[in-house]
KERO-69735 format. One line per 5 residues: number of its first residue (from 1); their letters; for each residue x, y, z of N, C-alpha, C. Coordinates in steps of 0.001 Angstrom, whole numbers, always signed. Example, Ala and Ser with C-alpha at 12.3 -4.5 7.8 and 13.67 -1.06 7.14 Angstrom:
2
1) AS) +13190/-5690/+7800/+12300/-4500/+7800/+13200/-3300/+7800; +12850/-2250/+7080/+13670/-1060/+7140/+12900/+30/+7870
This chain:
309
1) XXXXX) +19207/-17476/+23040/+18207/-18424/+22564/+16931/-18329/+23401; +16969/-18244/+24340/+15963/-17911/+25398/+15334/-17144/+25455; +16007/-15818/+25003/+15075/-14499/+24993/+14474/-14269/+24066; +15105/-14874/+22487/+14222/-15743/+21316/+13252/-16187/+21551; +13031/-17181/+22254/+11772/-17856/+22542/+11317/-17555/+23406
6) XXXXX) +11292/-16395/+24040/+10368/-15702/+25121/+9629/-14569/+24087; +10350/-13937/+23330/+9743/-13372/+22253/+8840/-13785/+21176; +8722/-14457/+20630/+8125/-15953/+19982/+7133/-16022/+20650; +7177/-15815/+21833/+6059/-17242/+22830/+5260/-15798/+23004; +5742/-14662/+23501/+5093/-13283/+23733/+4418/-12601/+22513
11) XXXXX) +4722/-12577/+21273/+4006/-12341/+20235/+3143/-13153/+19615; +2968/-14590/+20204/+2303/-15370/+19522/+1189/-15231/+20381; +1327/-14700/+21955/-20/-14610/+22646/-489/-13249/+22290; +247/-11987/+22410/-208/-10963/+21848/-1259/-11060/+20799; -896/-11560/+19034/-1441/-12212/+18464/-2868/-12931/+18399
16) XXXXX) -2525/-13470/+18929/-3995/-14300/+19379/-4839/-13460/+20004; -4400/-13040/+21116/-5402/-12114/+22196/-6215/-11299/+21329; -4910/-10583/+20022/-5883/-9391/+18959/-7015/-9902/+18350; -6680/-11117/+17853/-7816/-11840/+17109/-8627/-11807/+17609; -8762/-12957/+18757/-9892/-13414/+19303/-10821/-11763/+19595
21) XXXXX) -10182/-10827/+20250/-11152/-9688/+20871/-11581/-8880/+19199; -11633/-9521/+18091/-12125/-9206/+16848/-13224/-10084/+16434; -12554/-11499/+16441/-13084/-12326/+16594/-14540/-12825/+17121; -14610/-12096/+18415/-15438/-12501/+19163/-16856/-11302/+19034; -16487/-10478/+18180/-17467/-9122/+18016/-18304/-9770/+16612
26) XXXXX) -17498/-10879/+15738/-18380/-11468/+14392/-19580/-11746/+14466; -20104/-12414/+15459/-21504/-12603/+15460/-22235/-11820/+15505; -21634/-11083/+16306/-22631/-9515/+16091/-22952/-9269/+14475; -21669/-8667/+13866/-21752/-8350/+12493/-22584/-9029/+11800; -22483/-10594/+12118/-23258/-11484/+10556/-24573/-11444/+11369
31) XXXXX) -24996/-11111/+12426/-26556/-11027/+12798/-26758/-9862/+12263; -26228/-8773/+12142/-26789/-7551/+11717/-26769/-7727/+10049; -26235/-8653/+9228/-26170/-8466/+7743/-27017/-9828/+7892; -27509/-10893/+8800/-28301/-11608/+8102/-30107/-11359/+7771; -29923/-10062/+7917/-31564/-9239/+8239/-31804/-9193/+6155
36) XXXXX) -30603/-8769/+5881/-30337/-8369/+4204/-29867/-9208/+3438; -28682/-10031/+4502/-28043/-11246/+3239/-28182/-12607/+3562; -28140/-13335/+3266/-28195/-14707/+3633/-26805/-15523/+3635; -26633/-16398/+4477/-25932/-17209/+5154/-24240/-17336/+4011; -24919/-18022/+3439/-23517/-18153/+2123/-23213/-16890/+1291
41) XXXXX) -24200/-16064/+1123/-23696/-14652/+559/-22765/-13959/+2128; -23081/-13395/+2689/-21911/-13163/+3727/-20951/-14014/+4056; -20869/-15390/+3853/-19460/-15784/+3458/-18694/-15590/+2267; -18990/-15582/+1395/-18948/-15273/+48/-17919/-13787/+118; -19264/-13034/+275/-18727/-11775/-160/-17276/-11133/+1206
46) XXXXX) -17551/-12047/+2145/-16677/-11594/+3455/-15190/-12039/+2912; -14913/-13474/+2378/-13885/-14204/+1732/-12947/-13672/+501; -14152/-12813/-288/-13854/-12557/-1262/-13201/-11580/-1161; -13775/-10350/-163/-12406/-8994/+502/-11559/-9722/+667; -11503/-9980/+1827/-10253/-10639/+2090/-9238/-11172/+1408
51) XXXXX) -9640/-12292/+540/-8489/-13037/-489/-8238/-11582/-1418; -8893/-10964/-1999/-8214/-9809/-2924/-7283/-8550/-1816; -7620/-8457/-735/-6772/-7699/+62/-5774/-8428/+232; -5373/-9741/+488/-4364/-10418/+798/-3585/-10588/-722; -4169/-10771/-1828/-3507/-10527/-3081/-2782/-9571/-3022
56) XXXXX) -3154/-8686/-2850/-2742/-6837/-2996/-1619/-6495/-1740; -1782/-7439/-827/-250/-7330/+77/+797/-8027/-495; +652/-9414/-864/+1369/-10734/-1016/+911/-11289/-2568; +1563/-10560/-3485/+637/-10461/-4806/+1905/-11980/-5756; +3230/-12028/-4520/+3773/-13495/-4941/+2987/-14684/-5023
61) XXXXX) +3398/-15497/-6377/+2535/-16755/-6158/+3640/-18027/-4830; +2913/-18634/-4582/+3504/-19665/-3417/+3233/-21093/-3642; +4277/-21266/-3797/+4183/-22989/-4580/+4669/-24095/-3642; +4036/-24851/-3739/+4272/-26492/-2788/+5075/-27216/-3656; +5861/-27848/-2976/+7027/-29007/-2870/+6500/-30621/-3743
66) XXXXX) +5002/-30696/-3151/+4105/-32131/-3254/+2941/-31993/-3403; +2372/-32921/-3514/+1020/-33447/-3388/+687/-32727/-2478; +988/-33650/-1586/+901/-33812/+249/+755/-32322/+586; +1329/-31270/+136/+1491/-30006/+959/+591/-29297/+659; +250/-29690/-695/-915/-28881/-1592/-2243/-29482/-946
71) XXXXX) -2641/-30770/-430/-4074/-31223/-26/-3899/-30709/+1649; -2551/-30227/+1953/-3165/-29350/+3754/-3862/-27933/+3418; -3350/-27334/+1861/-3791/-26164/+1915/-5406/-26387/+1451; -5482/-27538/+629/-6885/-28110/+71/-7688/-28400/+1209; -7960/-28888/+2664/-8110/-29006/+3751/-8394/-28157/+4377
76) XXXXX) -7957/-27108/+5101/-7344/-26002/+5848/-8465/-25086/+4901; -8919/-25001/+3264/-9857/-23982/+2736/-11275/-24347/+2869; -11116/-26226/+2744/-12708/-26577/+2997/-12980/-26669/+4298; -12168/-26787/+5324/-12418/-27054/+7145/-12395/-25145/+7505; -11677/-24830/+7257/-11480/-23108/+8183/-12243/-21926/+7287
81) XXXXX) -12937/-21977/+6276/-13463/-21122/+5664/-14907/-21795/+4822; -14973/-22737/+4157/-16045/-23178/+3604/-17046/-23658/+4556; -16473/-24722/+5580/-17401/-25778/+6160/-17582/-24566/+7041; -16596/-24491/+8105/-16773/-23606/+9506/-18051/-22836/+9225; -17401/-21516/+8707/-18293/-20453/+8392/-19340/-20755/+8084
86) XXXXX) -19733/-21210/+7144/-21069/-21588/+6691/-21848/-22331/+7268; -21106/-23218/+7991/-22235/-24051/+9849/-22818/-22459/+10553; -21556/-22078/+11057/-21755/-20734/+12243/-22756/-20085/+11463; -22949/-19361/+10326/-23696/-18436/+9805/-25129/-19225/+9606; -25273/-20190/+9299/-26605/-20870/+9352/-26805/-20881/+10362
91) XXXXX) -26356/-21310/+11529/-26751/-21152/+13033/-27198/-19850/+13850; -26521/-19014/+13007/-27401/-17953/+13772/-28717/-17478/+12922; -28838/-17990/+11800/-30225/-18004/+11440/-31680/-18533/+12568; -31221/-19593/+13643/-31565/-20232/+14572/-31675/-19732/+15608; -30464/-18805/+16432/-30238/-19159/+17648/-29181/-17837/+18135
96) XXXXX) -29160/-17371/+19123/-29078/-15780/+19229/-27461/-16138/+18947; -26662/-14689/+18687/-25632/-14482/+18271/-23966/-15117/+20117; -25150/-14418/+21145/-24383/-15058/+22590/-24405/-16199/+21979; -25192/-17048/+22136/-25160/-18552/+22463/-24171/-19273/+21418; -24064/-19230/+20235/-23122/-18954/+19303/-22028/-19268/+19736
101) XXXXX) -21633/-17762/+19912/-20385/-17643/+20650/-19829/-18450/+21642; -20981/-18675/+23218/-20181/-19362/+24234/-20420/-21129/+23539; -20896/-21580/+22486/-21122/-23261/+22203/-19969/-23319/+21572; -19406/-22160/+20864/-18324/-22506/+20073/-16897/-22694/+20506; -16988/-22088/+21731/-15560/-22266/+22673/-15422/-23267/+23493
106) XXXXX) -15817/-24446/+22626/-15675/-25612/+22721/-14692/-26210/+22114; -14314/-25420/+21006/-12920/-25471/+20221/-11978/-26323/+20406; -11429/-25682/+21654/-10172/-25947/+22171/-10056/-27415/+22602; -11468/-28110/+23253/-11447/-29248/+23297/-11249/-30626/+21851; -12503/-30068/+20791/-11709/-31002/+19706/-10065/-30908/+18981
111) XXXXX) -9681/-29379/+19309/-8300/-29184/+18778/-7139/-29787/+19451; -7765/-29980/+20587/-6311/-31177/+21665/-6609/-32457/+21445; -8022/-32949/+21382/-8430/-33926/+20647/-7337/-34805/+19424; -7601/-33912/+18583/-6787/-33941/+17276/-5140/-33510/+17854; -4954/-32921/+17937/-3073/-32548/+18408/-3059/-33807/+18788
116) XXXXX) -3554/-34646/+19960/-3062/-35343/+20383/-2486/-36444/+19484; -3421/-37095/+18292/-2941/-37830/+17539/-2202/-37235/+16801; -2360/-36130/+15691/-1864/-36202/+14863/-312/-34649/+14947; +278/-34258/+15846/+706/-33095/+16474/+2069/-33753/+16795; +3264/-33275/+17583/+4420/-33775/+18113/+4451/-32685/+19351
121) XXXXX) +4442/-33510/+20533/+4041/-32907/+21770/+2773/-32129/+22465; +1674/-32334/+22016/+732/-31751/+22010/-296/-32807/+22878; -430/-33348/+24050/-969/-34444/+24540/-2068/-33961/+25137; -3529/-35098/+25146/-4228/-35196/+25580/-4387/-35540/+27207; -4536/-34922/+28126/-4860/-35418/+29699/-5935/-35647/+30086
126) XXXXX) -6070/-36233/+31669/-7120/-36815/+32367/-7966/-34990/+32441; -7021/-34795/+32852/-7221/-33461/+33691/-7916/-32354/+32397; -7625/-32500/+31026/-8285/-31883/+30100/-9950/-32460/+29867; -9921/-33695/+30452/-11270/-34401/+29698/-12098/-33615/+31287; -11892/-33568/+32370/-12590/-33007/+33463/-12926/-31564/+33320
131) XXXXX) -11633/-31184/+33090/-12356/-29734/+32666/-13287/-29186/+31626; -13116/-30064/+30142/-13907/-30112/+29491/-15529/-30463/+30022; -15538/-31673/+30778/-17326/-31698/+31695/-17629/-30714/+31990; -16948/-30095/+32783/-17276/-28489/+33230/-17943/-27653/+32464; -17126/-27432/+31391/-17689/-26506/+30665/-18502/-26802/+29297
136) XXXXX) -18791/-28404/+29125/-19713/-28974/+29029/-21121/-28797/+29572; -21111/-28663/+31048/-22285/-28368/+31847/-23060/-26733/+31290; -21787/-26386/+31689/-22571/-24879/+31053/-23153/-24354/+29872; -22540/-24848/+28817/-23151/-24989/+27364/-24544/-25680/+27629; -24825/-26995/+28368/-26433/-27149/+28432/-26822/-26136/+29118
141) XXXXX) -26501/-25327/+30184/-27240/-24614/+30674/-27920/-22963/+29839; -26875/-22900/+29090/-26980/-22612/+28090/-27695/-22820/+27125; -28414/-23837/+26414/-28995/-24266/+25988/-30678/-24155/+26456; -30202/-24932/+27964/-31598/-25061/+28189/-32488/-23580/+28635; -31560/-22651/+29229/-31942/-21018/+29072/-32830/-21063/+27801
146) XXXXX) -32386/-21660/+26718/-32643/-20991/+25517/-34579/-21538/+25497; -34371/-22869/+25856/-35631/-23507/+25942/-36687/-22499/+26246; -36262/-22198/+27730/-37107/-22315/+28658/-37854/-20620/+28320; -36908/-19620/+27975/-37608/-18407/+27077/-37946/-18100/+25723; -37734/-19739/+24740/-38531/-19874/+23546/-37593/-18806/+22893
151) XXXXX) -36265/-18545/+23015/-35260/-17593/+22348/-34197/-19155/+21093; -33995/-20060/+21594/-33597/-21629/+20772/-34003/-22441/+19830; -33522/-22885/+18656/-33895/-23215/+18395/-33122/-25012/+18086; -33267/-26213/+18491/-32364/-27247/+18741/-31333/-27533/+17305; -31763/-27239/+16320/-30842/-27064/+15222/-29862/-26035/+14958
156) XXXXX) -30056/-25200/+15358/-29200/-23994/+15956/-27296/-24341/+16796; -28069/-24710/+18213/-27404/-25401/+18905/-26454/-26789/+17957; -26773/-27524/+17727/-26273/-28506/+17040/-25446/-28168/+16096; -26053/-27133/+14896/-24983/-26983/+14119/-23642/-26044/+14756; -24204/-25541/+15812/-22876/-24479/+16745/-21895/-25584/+17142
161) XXXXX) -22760/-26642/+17476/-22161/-27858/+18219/-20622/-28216/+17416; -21043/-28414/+15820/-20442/-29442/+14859/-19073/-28495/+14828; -19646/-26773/+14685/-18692/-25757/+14045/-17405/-25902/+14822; -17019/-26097/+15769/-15593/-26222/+16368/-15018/-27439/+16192; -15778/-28217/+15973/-14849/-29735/+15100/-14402/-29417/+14285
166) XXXXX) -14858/-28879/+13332/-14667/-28528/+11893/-13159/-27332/+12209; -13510/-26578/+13141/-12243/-25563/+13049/-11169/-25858/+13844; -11192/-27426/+14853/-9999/-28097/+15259/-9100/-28850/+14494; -9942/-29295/+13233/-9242/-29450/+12384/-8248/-28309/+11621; -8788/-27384/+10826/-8027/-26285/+10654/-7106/-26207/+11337
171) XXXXX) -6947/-25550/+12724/-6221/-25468/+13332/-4938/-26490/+13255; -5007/-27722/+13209/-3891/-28955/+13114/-3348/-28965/+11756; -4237/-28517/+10700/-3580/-28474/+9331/-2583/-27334/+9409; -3330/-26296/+9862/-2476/-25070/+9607/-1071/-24589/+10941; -1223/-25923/+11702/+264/-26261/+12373/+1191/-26932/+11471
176) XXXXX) +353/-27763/+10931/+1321/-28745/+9800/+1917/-27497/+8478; +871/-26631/+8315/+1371/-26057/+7178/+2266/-25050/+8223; +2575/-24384/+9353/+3212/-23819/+9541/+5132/-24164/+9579; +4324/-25708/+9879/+6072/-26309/+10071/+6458/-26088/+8838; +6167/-25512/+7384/+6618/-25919/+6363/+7449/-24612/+5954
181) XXXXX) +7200/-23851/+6454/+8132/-22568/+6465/+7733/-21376/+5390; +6126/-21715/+5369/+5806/-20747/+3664/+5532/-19477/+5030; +5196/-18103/+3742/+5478/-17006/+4117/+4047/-17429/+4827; +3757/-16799/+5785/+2170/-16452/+6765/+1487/-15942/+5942; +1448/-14646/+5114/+591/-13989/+4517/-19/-14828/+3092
186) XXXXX) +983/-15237/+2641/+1047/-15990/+1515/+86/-17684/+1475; +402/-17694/+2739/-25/-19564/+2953/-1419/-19296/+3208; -1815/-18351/+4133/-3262/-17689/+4146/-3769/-17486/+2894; -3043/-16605/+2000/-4393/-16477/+957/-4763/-17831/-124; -3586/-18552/+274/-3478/-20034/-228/-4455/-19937/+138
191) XXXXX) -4797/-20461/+1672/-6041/-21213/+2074/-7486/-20394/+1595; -7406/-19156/+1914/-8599/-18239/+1164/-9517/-18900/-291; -8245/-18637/-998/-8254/-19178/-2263/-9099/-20564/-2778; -8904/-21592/-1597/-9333/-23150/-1813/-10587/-22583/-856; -10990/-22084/-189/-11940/-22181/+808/-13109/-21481/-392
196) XXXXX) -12761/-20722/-1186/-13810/-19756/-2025/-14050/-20643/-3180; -12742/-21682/-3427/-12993/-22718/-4563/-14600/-23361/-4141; -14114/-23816/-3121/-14932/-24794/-2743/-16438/-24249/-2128; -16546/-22915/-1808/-17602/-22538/-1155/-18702/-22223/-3143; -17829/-22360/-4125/-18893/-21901/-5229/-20053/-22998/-5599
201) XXXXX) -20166/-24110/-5339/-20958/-25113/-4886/-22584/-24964/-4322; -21674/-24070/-3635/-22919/-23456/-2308/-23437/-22293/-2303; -23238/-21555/-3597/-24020/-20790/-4161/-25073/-21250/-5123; -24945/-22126/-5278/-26287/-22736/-6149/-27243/-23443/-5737; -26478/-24468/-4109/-27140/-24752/-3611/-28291/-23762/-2607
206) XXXXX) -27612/-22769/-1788/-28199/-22196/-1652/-28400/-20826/-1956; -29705/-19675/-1401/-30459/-18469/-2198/-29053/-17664/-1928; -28708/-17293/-3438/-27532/-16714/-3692/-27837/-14873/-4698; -27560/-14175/-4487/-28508/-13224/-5367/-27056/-12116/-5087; -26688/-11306/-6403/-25884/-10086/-6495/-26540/-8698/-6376
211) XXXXX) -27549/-8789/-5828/-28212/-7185/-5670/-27430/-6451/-5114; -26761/-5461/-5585/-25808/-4310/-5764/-26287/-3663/-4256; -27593/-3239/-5142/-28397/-2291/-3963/-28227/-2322/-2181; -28287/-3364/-2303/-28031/-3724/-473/-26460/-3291/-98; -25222/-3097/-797/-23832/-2890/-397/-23919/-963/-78
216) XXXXX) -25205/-565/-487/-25290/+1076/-455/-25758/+1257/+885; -26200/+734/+1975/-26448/+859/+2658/-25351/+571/+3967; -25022/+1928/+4386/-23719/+2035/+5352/-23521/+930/+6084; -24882/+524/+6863/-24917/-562/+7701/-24226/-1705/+7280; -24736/-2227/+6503/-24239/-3504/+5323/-22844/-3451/+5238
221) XXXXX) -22042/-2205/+4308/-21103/-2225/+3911/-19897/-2091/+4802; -20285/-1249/+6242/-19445/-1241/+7250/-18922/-2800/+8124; -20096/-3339/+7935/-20093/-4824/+8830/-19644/-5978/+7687; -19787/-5324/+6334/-19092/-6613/+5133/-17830/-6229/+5552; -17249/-5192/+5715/-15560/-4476/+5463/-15189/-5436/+6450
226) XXXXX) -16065/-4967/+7747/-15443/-5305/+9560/-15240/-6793/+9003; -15442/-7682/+8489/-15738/-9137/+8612/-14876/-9163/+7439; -14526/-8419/+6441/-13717/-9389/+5099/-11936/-8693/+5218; -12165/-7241/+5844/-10928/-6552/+6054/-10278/-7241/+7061; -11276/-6700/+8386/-10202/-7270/+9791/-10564/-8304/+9981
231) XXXXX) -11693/-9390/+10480/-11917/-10094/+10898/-11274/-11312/+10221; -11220/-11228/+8398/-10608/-12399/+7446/-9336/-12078/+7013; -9118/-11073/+6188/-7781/-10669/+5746/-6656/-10487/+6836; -7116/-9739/+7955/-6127/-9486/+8474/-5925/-10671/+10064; -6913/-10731/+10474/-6958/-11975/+11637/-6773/-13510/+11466
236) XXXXX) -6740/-14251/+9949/-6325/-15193/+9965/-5026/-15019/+9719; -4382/-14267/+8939/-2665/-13846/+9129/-2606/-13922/+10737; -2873/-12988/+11846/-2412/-12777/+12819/-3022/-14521/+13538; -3678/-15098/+13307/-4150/-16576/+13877/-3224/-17519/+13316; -3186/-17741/+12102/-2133/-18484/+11537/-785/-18891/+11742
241) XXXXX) -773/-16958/+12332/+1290/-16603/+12655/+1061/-17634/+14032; -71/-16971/+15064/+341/-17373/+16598/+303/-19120/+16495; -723/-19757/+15379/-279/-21073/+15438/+653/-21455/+15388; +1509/-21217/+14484/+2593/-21345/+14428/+3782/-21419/+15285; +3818/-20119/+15539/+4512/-19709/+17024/+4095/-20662/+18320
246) XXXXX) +2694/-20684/+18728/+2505/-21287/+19732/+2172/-22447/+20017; +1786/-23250/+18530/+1009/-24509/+18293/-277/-24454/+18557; -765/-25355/+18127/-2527/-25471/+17830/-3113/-25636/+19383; -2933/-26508/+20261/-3404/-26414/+21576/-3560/-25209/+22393; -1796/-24722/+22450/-2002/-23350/+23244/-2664/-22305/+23067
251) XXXXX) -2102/-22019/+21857/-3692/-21028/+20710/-4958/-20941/+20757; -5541/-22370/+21032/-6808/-22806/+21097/-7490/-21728/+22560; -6744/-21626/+23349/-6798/-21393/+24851/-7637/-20041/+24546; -7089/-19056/+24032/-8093/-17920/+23519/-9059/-17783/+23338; -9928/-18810/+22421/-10917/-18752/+21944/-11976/-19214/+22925
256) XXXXX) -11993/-19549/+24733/-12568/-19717/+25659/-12883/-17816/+26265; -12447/-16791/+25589/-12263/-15778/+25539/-13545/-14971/+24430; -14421/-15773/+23546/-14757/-15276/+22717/-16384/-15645/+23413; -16901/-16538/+24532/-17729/-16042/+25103/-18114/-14955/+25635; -17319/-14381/+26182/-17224/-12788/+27408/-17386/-12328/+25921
261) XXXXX) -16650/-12059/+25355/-16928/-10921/+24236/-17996/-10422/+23801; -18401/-12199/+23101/-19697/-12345/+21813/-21084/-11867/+23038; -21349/-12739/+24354/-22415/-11428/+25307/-22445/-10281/+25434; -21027/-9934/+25846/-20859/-8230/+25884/-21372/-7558/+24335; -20756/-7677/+23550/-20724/-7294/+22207/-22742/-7667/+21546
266) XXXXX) -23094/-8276/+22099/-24590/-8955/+21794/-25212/-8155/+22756; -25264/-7762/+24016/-25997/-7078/+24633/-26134/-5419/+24498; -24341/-5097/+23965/-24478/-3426/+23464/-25371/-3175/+22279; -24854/-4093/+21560/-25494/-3797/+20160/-26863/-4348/+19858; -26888/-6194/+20020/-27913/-6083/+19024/-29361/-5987/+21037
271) XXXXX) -28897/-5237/+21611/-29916/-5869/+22752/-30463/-7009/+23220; -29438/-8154/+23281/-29916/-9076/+23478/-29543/-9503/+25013; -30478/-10162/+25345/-30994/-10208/+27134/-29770/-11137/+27651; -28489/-10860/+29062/-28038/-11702/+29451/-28789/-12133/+30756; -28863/-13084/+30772/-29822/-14033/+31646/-29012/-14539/+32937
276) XXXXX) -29674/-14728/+34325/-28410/-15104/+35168/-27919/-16705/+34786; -28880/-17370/+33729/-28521/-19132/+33137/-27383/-18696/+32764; -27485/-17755/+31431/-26303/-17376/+30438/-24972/-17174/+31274; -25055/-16551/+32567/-23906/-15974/+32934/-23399/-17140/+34042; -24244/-17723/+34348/-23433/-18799/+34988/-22709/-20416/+34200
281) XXXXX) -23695/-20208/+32764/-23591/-21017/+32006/-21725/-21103/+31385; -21892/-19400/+30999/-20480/-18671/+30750/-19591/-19457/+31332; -19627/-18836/+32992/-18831/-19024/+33744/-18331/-20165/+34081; -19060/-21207/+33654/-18609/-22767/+33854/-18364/-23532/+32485; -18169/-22544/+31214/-17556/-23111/+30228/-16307/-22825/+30509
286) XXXXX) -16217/-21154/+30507/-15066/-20658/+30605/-13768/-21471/+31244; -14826/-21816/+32790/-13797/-22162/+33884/-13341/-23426/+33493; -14425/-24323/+32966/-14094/-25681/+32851/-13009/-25622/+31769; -12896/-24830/+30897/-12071/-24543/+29507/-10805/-24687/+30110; -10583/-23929/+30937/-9454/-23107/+31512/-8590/-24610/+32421
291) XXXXX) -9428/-24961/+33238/-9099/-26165/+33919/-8435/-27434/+33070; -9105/-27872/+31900/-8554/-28213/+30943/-7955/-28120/+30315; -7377/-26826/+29940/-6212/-26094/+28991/-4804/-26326/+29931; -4875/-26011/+31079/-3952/-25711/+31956/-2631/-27133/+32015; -2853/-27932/+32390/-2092/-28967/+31943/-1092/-29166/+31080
296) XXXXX) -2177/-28817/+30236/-1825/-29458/+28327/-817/-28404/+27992; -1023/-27198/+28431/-169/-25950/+27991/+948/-26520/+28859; +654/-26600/+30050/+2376/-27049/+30713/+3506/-27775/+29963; +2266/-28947/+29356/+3366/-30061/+29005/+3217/-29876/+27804; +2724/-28915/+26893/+3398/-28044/+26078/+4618/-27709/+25806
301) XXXXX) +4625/-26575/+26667/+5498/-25755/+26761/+7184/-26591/+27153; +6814/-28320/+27683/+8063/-28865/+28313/+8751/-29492/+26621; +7465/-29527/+25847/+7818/-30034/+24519/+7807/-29620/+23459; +8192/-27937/+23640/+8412/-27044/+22403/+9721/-26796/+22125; +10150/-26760/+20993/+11258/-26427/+20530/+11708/-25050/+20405
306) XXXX) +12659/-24382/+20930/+12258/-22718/+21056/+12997/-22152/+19575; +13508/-23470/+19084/+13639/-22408/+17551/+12551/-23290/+16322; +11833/-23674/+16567/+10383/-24705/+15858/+9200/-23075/+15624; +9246/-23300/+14202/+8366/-22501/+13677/+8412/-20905/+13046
């Protein structure tokens, strides 16, 4: 039973680790396609790979029990694919693709937030809300970098702000939908499915256009694939599974991981300047992240079930 749940607990971090270091290269991509596409068309068209690749693996239909099971997957499409995405991608219309990245690994804090109420063993500590200040501090510093070289823009920031609320939720639905025992691949394109329902809204609202022409251009079509193949089709399967496996808190812990990336990955590619603000800014989200996580994972781990999930 033990070596069960050492296995479990080892593939669910594996897992995660893959994501996030995919994960954390996206901003890059949707800065380089928002030169050609606009905000809701690269969600759009990124969603839309994806859910038909996930058809074409898992081409079973997957049916709910209730109501109740059917409005987590209704949830889980408008919080982790409609709302999320479409905050983040407007935001970098604003505000460089780094900064993005390190505001959003803030995550982990509304997702323990939420576990705490609505989760079974998943508790909120003193010791999480301190570390969170921490890396609180650095996100302004962060910020105010942005000021002070006229690279910011304060709506930018803000909507980066909102985007990890929005995906702590996700995260807690798609623990709830994990307890329910549907296939991973399957419960994903569920959620795909409601997230594209709901994102058609927002093609009318906003500049929405099918010009063919722009998918001919390597650039475009390489960074739609990177974002609808691996980054959607195949990384919310592998995010989904490790929720599951590891629960929504511990999981969360990764995504303090997608700062280092999204700079590195922003400075190769699109040349964008790391600043010594940025890197100390980093360094005291990160840390404060970490300080905060640490706890919560303990008393986690004292309240997991090693055959749960």
């Amino acid at each position: 039973m033990t070596s069960r749940y050492n296995t479990k607990v080892s593939t669910g971090h594996l897992l995660a680790l893959f994501t996030i270091l995919i994960w954390g290269t996206t901003f890059v991509s949707t800065k380089v396609l928002l030169i050609d596409f606009t905000p809701v068309e690269i969600l759009f068209f990124r969603f839309l790979i994806g859910y038909l690749v996930l058809v074409l693996i898992y081409p079973r239909s997957l049916r709910t029990s209730s109501f109740r099971e059917e409005c987590l997957f209704i949830g889980a499409g408008i919080c982790g694919v409609t709302l999320y995405f479409l905050i983040e991608n407007i935001a970098l219309l604003y505000t460089t693709a780094s900064n993005v990245g390190v505001i959003v690994s803030i995550a982990p804090f509304f997702t323990a937030v939420l576990a705490h109420f609505f989760l079974d063993g998943e508790k909120l500590t003193r010791r999480f809300l301190i570390g969170f200040g921490i890396a609180l501090s650095g996100i302004l510093l962060i910020a105010l970098n942005g000021n002070l070289v006229l690279q910011l823009n304060p709506v930018g920031d803000l909507l980066a702000f909102i985007a990890p609320a929005v995906w702590a939720i996700y995260s807690v639905l798609m623990r709830k939908i994990g307890q329910l025992g549907f296939h991973t691949i399957g419960a994903t394109r569920k959620v795909f499915f409601y997230g594209l329902i709901f994102m058609l809204p927002a093609l009318f609202l906003f500049e929405f256009h099918w010009e063919l022409g722009r998918f001919t251009r390597m650039t475009n079509l390489s960074n739609l694939l990177y974002l609808g193949l691996g980054a959607s089709a195949l990384c919310f399967v592998t995010w989904n599974r490790a929720v599951n496996l590891l629960g929504a808190m511990q999981t969360s812990v990764y995504i303090y991981l997608v700062p280092v990336i999204t700079v590195v990955s922003s400075a190769l590619v699109l040349r964008e300047q790391i600043t010594w603000v940025i890197v100390i800014g980093a360094s005291l989200t990160l840390f404060g992240s970490y300080i905060s996580e640490r706890k919560a994972h303990k008393l986690n781990n004292k309240n997991t079930n090693p055959l749960r999930g």
